[in-house]
C-alpha positions as CSV (number, residue, x, y, z in Angstrom):
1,X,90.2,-84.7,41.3
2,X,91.5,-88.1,41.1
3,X,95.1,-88.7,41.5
4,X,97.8,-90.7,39.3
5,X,100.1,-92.2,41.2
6,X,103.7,-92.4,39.5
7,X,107.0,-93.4,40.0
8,X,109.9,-91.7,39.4
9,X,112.9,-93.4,38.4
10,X,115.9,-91.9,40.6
11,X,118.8,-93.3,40.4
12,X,121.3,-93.9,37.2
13,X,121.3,-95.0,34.5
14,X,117.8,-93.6,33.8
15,X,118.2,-90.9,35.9
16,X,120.4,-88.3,34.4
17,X,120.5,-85.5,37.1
18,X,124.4,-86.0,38.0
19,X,124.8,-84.6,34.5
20,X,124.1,-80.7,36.0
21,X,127.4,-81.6,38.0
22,X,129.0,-81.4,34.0
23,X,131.3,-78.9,33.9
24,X,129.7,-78.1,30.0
25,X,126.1,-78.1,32.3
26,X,126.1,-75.0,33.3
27,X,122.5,-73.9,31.5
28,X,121.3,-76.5,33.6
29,X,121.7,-75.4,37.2
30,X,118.7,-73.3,37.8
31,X,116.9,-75.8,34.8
32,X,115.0,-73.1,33.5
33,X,116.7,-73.0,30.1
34,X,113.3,-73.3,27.5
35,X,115.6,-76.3,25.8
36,X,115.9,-77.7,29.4
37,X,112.1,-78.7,30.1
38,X,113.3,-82.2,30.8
39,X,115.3,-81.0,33.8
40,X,112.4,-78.2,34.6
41,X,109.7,-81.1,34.8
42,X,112.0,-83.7,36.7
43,X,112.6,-80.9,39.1
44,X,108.7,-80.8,39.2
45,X,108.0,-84.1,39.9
46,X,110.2,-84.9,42.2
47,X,108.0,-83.5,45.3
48,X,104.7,-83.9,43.6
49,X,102.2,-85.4,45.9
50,X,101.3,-88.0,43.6
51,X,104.7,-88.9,43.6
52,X,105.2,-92.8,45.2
53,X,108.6,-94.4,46.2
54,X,106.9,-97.9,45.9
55,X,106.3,-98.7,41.6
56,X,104.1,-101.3,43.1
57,X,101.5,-98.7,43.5
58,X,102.4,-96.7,40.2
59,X,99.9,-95.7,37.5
60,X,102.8,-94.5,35.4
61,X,106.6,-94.2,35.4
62,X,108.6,-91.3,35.1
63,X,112.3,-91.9,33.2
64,X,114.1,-88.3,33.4
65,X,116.8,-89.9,31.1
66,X,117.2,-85.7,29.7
67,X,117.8,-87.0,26.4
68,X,118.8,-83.2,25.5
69,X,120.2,-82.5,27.9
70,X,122.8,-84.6,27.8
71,X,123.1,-84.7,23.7
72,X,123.7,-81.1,24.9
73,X,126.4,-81.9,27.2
74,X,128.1,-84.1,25.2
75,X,131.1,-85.9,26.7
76,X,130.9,-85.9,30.6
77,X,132.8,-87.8,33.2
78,X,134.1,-90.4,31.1
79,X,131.1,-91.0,29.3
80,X,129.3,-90.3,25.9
81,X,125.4,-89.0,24.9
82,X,125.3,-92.4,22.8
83,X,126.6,-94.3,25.5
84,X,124.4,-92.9,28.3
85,X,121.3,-93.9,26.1
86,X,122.4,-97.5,26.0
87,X,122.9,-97.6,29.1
88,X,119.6,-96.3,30.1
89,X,117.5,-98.4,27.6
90,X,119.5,-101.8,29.0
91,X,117.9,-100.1,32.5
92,X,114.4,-99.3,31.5
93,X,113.9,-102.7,29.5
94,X,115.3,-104.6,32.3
95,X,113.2,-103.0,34.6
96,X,110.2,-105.0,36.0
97,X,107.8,-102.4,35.3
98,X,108.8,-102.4,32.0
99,X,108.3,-105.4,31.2
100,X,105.2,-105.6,32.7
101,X,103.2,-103.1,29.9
102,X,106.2,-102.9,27.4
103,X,106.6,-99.4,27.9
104,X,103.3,-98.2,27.3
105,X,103.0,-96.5,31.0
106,X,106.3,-95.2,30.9
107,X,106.9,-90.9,30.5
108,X,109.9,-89.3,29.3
109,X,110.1,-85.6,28.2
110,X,111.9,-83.2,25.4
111,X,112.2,-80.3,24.5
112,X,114.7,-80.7,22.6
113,X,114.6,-79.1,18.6
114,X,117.2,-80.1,16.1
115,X,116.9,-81.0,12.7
116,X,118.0,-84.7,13.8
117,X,115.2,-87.4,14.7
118,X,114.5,-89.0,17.7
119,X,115.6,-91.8,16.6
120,X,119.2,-90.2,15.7
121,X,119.2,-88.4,19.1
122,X,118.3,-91.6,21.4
123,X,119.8,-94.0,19.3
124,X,118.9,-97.5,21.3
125,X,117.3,-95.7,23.4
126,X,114.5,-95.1,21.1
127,X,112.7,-98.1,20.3
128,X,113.0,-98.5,24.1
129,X,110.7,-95.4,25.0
130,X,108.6,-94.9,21.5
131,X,105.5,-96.8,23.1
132,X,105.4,-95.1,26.2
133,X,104.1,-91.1,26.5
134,X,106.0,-88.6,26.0
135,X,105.8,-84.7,26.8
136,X,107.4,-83.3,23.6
137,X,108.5,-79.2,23.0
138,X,107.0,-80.9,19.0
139,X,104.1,-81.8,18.0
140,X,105.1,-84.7,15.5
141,X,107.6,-87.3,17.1
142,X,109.6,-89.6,14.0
């Protein structure tokens, strides 16, 4: 089998893993909540063996921005869900890698289920990550 190498993004603002420090985090410490696959599959990829630490040799690019994760959060050291997803898509679009497909080999995952859109949820964010592939508990993303 062929491998894929991919780069994880690990370190804030796309990163979201401090959030399981939240105090309202607590269904994220072991992260194997069923509404916490983001968390589950960023805990997965983190020592995969296709895993590279140089995104000059990437096929793809991980963001474990845990979109609801932390809209299940909410308000965590000083900061909101809205504001944690602007921060992350000034990051990701900045981002040389970005820029360099506009998104299109860039992962994120959800499994989050509400009767809000993605677009509601992510806010800026969402335009940001809609080209790229995403790992979704849904089958139709709006």
């Amino acid at each position: 089998m062929a491998s894929v190498p991919f780069y994880l993004y690990d370190s804030p603002p796309i990163s979201m893993e401090w959030l399981r420090a939240c105090e309202s985090a607590t269904s994220l410490k072991g992260s194997v909540s069923e509404w916490m696959g983001d968390v589950a599959v960023h805990d997965a990829l983190k020592h995969h063996e296709w895993r590279t630490r140089n995104p000059a040799g990437a096929q793809l690019f991980f963001m474990p921005f845990y979109e609801w994760t932390s809209l299940s959060v909410g308000e965590c050291n000083g900061t909101t869900h809205a504001e944690r997803m602007a921060s992350a898509a000034t990051a990701i679009q900045t981002s040389s890698q970005y820029q360099a497909s506009g998104g299109r080999d860039h992962v994120w995952a959800s499994t989050g289920q509400s009767a809000m859109s993605y677009a509601q949820r992510m806010g800026r964010l969402w335009p940001v990550v809609r080209p790229g592939i995403a790992g979704l508990f849904k089958s139709y993303c709006r």
